[in-house]
C-alpha positions as CSV (number, residue, x, y, z in Angstrom):
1,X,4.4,53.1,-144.6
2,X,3.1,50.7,-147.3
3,X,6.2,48.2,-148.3
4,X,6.5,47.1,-151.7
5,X,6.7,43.5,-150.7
6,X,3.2,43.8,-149.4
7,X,2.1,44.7,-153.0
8,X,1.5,42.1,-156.0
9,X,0.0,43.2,-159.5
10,X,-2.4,40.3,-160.4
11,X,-2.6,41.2,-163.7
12,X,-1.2,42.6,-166.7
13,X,-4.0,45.0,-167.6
14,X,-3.9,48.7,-167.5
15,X,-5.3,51.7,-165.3
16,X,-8.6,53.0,-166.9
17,X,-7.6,57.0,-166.3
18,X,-11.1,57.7,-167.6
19,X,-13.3,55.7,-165.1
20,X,-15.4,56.8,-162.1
21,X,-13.6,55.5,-159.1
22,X,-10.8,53.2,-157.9
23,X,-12.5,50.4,-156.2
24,X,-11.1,48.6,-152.9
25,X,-12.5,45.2,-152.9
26,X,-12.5,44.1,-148.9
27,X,-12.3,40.7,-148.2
28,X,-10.3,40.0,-145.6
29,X,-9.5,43.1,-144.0
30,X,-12.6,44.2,-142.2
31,X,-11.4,47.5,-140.7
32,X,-10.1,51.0,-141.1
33,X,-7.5,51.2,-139.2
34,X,-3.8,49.7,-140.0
35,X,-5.2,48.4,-143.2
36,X,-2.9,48.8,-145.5
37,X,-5.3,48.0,-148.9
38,X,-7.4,50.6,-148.1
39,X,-4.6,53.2,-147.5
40,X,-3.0,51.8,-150.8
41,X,-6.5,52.4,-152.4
42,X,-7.0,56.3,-151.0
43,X,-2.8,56.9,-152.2
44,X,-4.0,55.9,-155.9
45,X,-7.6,57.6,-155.5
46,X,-5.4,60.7,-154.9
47,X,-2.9,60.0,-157.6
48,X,-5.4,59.7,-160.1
49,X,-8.1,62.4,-159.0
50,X,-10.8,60.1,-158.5
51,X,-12.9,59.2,-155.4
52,X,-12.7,55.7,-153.6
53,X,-15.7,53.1,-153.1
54,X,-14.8,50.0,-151.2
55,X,-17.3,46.8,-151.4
56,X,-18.3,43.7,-150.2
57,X,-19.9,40.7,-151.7
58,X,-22.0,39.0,-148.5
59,X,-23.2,35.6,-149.6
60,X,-25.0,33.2,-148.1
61,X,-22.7,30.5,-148.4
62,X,-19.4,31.1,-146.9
63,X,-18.0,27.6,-146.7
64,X,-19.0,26.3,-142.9
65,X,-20.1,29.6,-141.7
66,X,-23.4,29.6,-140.0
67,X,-25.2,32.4,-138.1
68,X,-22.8,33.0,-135.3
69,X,-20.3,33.7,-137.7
70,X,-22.7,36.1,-139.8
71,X,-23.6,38.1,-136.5
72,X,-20.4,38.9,-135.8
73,X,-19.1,39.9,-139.7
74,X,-21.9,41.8,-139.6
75,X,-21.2,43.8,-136.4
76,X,-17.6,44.1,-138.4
77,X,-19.5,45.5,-141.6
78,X,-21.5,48.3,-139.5
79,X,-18.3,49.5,-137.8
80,X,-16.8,49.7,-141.3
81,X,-19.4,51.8,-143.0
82,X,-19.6,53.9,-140.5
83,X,-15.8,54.3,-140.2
84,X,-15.7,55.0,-143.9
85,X,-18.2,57.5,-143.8
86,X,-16.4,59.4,-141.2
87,X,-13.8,59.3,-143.8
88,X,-15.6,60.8,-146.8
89,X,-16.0,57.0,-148.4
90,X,-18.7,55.4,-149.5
91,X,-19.4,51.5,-148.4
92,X,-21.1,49.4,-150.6
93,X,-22.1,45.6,-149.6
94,X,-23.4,43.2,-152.4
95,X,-25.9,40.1,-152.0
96,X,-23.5,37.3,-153.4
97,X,-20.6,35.7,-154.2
98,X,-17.5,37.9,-153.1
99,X,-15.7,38.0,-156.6
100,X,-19.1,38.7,-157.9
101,X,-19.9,41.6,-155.8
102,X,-15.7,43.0,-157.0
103,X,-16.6,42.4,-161.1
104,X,-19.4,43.9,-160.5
105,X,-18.2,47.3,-159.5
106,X,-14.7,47.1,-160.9
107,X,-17.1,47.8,-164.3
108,X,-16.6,51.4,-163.3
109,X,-13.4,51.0,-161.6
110,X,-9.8,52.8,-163.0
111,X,-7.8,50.2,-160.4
112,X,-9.2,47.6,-158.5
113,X,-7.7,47.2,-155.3
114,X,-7.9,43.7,-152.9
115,X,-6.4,42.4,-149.6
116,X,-5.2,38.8,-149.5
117,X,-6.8,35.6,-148.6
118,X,-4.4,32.4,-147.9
119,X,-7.3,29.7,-147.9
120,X,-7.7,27.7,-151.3
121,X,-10.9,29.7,-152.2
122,X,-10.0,32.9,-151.3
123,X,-6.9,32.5,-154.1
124,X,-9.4,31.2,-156.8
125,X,-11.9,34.5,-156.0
126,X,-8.9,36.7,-156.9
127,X,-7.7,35.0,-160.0
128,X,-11.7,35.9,-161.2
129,X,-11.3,39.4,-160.3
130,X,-7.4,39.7,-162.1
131,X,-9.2,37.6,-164.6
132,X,-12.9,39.6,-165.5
133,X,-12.0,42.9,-164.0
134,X,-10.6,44.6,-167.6
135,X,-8.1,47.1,-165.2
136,X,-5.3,46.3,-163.1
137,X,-5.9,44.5,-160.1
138,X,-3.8,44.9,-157.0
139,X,-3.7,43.4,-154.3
140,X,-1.9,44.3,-150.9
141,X,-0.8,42.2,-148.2
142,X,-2.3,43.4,-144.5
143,X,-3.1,41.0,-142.4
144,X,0.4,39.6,-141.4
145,X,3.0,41.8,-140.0
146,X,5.7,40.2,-142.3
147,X,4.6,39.1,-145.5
148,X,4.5,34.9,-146.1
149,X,6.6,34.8,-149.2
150,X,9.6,37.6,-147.8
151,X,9.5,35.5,-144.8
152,X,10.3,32.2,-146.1
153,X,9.7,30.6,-149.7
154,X,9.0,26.8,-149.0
155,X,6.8,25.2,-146.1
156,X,8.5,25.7,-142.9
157,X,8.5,22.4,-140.8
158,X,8.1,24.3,-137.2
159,X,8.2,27.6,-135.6
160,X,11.9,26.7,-134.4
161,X,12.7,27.1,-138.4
162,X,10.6,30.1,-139.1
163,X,11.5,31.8,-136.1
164,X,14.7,33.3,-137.0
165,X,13.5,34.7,-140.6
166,X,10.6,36.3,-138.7
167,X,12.8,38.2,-135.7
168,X,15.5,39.3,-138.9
169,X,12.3,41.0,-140.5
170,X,9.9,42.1,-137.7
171,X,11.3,45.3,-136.9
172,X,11.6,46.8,-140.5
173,X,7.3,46.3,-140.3
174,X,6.9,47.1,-137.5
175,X,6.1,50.3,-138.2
176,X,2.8,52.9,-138.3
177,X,0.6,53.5,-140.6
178,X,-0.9,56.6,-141.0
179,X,-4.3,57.4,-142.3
180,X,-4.0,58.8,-145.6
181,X,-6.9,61.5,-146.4
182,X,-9.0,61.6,-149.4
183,X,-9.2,64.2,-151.7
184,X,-12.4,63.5,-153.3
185,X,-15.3,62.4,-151.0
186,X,-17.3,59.7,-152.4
187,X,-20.1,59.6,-150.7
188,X,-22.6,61.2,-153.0
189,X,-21.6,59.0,-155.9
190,X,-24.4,56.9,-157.9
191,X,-22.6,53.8,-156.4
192,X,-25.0,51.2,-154.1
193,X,-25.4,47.9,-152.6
194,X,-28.3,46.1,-151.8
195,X,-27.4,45.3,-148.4
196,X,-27.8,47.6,-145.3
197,X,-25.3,46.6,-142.5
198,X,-26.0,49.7,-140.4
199,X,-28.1,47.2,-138.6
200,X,-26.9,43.9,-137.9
201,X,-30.5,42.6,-136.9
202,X,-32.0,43.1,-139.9
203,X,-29.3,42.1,-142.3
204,X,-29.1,39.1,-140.5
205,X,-32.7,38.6,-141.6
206,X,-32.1,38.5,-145.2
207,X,-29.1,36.0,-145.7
208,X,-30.2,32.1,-146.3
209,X,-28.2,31.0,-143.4
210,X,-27.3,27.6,-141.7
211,X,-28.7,28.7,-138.6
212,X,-28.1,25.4,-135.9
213,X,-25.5,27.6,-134.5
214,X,-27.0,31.3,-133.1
215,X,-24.7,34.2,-132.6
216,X,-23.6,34.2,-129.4
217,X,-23.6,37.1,-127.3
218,X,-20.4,36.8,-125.6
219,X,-18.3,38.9,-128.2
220,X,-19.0,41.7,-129.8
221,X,-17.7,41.6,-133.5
222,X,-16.2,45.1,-135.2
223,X,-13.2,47.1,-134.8
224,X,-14.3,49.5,-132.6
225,X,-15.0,46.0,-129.9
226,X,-11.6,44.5,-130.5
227,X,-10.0,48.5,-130.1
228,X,-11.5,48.0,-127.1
229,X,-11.2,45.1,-125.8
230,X,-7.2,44.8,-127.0
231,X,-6.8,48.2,-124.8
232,X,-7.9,46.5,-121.4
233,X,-5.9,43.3,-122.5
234,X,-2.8,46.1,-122.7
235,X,-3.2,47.5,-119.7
236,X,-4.0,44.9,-117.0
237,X,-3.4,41.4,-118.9
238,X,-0.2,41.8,-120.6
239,X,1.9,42.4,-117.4
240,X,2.0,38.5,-116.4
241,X,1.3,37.2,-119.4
242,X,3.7,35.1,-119.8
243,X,3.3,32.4,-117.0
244,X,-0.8,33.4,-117.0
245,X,-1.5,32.1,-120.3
246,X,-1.3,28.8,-119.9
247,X,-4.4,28.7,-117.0
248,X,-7.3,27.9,-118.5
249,X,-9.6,29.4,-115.4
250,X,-8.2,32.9,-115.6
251,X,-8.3,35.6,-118.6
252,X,-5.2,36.2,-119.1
253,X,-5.9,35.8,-122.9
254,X,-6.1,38.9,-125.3
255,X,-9.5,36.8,-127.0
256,X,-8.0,38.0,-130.7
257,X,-8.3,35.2,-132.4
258,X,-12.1,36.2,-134.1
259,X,-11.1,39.7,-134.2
260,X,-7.8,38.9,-136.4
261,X,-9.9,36.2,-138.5
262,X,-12.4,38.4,-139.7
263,X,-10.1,41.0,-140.3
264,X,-11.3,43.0,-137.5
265,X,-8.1,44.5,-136.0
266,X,-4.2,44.3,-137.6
267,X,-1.3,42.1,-136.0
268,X,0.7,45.7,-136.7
269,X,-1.5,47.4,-134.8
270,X,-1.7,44.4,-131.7
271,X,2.4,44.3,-131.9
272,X,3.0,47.9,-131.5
273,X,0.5,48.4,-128.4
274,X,1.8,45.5,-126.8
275,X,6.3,46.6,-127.6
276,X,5.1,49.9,-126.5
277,X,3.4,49.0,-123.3
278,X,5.0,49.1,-119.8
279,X,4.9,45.4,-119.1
280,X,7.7,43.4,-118.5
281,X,9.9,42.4,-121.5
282,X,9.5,38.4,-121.1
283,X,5.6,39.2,-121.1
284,X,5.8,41.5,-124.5
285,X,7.9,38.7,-126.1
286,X,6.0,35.9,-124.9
287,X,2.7,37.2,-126.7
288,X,4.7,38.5,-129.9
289,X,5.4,34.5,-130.2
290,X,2.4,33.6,-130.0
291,X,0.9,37.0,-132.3
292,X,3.4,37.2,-135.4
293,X,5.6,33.9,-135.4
294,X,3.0,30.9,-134.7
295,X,0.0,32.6,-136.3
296,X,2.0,33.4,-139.6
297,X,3.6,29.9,-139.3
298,X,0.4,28.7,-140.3
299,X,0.5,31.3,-143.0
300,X,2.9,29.9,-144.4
301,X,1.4,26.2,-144.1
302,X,-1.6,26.9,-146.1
303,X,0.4,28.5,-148.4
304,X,2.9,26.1,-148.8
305,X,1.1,22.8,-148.3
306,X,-1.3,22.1,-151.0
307,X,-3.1,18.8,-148.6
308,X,-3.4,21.7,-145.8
309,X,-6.8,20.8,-145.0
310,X,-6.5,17.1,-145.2
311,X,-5.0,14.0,-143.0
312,X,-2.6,13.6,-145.9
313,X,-1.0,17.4,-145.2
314,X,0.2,16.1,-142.3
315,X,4.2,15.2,-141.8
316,X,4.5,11.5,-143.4
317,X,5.8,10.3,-140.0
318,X,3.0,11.3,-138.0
319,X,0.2,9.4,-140.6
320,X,2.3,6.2,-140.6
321,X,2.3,6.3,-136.8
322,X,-1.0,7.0,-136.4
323,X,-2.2,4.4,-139.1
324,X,0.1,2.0,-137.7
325,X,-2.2,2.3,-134.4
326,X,-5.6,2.5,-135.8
327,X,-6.9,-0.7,-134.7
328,X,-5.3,-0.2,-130.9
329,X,-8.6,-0.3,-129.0
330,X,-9.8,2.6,-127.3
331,X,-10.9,2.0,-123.4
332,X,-13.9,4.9,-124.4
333,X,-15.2,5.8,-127.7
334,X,-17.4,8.3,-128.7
335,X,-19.7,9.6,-131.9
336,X,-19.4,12.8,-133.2
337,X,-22.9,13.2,-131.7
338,X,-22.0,12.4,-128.3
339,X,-18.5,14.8,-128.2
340,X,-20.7,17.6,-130.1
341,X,-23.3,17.5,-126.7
342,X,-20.1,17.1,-124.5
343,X,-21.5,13.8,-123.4
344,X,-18.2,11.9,-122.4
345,X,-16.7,10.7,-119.0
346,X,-14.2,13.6,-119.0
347,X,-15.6,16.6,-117.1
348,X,-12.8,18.7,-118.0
349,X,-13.4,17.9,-122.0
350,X,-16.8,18.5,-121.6
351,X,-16.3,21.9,-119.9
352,X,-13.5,22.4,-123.4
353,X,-16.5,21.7,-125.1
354,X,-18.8,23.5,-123.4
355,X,-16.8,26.1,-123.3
356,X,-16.9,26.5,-127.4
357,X,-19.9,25.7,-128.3
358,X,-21.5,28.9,-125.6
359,X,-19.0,31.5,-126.8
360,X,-17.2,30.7,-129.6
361,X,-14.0,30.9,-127.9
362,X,-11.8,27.9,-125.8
363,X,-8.7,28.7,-123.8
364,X,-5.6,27.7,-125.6
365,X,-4.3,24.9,-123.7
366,X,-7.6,23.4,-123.3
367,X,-7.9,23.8,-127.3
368,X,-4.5,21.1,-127.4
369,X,-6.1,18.5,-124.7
370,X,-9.6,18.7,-126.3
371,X,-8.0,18.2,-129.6
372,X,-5.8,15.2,-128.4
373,X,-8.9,13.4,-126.9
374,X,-10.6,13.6,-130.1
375,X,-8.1,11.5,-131.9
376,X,-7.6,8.9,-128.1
377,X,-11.8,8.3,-128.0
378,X,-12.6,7.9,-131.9
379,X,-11.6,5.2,-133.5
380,X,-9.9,6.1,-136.5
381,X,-7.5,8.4,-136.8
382,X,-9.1,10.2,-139.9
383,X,-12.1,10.1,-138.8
384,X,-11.0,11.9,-135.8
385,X,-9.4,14.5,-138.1
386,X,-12.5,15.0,-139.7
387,X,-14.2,15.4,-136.6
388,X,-11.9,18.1,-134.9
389,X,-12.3,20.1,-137.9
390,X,-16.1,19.7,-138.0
391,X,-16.1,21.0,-134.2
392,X,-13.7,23.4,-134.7
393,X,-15.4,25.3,-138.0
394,X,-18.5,25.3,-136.8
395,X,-18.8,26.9,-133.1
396,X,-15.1,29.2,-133.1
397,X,-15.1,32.4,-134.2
398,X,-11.8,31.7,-135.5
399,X,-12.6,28.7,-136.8
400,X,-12.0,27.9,-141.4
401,X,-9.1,30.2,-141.2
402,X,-5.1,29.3,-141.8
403,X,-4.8,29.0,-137.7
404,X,-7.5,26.4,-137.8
405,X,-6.2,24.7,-140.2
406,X,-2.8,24.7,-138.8
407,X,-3.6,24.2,-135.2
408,X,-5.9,21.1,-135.7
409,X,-2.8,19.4,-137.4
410,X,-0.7,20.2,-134.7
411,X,-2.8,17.9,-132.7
412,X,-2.3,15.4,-135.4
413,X,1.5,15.7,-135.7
414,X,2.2,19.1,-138.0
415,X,4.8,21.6,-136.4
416,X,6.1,18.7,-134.4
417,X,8.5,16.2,-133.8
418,X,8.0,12.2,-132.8
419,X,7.5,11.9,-129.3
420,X,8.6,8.6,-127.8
421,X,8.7,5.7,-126.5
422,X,5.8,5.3,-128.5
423,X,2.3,4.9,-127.5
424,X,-1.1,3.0,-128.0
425,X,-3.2,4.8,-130.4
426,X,-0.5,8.0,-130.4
427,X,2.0,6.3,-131.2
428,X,5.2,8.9,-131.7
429,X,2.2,11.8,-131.9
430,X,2.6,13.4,-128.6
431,X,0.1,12.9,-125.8
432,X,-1.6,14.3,-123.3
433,X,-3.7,13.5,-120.5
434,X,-6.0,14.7,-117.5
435,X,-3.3,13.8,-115.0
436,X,-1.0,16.9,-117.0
437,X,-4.2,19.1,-116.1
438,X,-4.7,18.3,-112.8
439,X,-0.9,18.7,-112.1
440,X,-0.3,21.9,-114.0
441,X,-3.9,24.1,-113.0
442,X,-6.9,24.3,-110.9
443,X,-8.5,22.4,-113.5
444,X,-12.0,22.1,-111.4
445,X,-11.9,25.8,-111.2
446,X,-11.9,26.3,-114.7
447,X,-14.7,23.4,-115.0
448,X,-16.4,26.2,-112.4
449,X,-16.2,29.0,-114.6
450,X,-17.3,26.8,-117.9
451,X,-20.6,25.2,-115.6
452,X,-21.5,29.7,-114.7
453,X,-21.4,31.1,-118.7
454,X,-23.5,28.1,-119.3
């Protein structure tokens, strides 16, 4: 089931009944299955008698992607042509700009069909489309399970606000969505790209890449990985969730995070595997917390908060605190250089580190207490915003998306409240320390487990 408030017309021109194909533009949405713009596009493609050709504009210069990012959108672009195909639809991907690649084949196109994007950028690429595309352009709202404007209409100041309009909502999406078949096979259509993602390897080749980060072999990008891998997470990590999440040496993590960034797998999908599992209801809650309400909360912050990737986004109290204790010295400072090698005193922010920069991935606590030490060892507290964010973009999977965004600022104060009495260099931004690890976990085993991937 496809809600209507999942569905926006971007502009006011018509349906061209006499053109080739309707054309689903995929952005964010990098899958098959539970997405809801390509099972809009296949309804109309019915409705109007017409084949369906989906596309993708791959450019070089995705803003802070580098080639660990490219490897695994790439493994993502395989799975979806060869998804498609199985599907009678034919997958086109275009060398260049995104919104290009879209005017380029909506010249053909009856209805142009898009997912959303939250980030600045991705907004501006679809205002081109609705702008040069000549048909109607529509795009449809996938990758939350409720959509950002139903849930709230103004920038929610903390999960503890959002949380009750999400819980009134969830259940009326939480629903299936069932693959719609279509009619008219477009796979033998004059329609092509100039990109061939049947094989990562050599696509790879052909992009002008920032390469000073190589794809990492720990993950495996592609729906048909993060099927997988979600399936396993069902069955033996979800029972116990709840009080395992928070270790930072096991794996009680469902490792997500780049699989929903890329578009790879749906929250809908995640939330109805996990309510219909057999664990224990405090471990299905605990992770639909963490799955639909703090990961749309930051949703809603990029949409909402204009200054979203900027110190000045931050809640007013938290940058006159933290500016009020710039010049509080520092008892260890470090250059970006020095945290980017994990060269500090702090063996358990060096394994954080570590940890990130050889898979792309951090444990979720860890993420808070590398993020906090960032701001304690640099010396201003801008600069150290800067730098998080620098870190963060470059070497996570998940990295330049609304939950980077949002969790960085939470280090810095966003989704919070003051914290006293007040601190040196912190001030009311809360704090945390390595005495908290060492009291909480077997911090030196997860140090262990970083020092073996490496």
């Amino acid at each position: 089931m496809i809600h209507d408030t999942r569905l926006r017309t971007l502009n006011e021109s018509a349906v061209n009944f006499d053109a080739r194909y309707v054309l689903y533009w995929m952005q964010s949405s990098q899958r098959t299955r539970f997405n809801y713009a390509l099972e809009y596009a296949i309804e109309r493609a019915n409705e109007f008698n017409k084949p369906l050709v989906v596309c993708f504009g791959l450019m070089d210069d995705f803003p802070e992607a580098n080639e660990r990012h490219y490897v695994f959108l790439l493994q993502g672009l395989r799975d979806v042509e060869k998804n498609l195909k199985s599907r009678g639809i034919k997958f086109v991907v275009k060398h260049g700009q995104a919104f290009e690649a879209a005017l380029h084949y909506a010249k053909h196109a009856a209805l142009v069909v898009c997912d959303r994007g939250y980030l600045r950028f991705q907004r501006r690429w679809r205002d081109a489309v609705a702008d040069g595309a000549g048909v109607r352009v529509v795009q449809v709202e996938g990758d939350v399970v409720v959509p950002v404007e139903t849930a709230s209409n103004k920038h929610e100041i903390g999960a503890r606000t959002l949380r009750p309009k999400i819980h009134r909502l969830w259940d009326t999406y939480l629903v299936d969505l069932k693959p719609v078949a279509l009619k008219n096979s477009s796979l033998k259509l004059d329609v092509h790209g100039d990109i061939d993602v049947t094989d990562a390897d050599v696509a790879i080749k052909k992009l002008k890449l920032d390469r000073s980060v190589r794809g990492a072999t720990y993950f495996v990008g592609g729906e048909d990985a993060a099927g997988e891998i979600f399936k396993s997470f069902i069955e033996t990590k979800l029972p116990g969730y709840k009080e395992g999440r928070n270790e930072p040496a096991g794996a009680q993590s469902s490792t997500m995070s780049g699989y929903l960034h890329y578009g790879h797998i749906s929250p809908v999908e995640l939330a109805l595997a996990a309510k219909r599992s057999g664990a224990p209801a405090e471990d299905r809650d605990s992770y639909l917390e963490e799955l639909i309400v703090r990961r749309e909360l930051s949703m809603n912050f990029v949409t909402f908060n204009p200054k979203y990737d900027t110190f000045e986004g931050l809640p007013n109290w938290a940058q006159l605190s933290l500016d009020k204790h710039k010049s509080d010295p520092r008892a260890h400072a470090y250059s970006r250089d020095e945290l980017e090698r994990a060269r500090t005193h702090d063996p358990y922010w060096n394994a954080a580190q570590l940890e990130m920069t050889t898979t792309g991935f951090m444990h979720n606590y860890m993420r808070m207490y590398w993020g906090k030490k960032i701001l304690e060892w640099t010396p201003d507290p801008r600069d150290a915003y800067a730098t998080t964010l620098y870190l963060n973009n470059k070497y996570f999977y998940c990295g330049r998306d609304p939950n980077a965004w949002a969790n960085v600022a939470w280090i810095y104060g966003l989704h919070d409240r003051p914290w006293g009495p007040e601190r040196k260099i912190f001030g009311l931004v809360r704090y945390m320390n390595a005495a908290g690890l060492e009291r909480k976990f077997d911090i030196d085993k997860y140090v262990a487990k970083v020092a073996a991937l490496k």
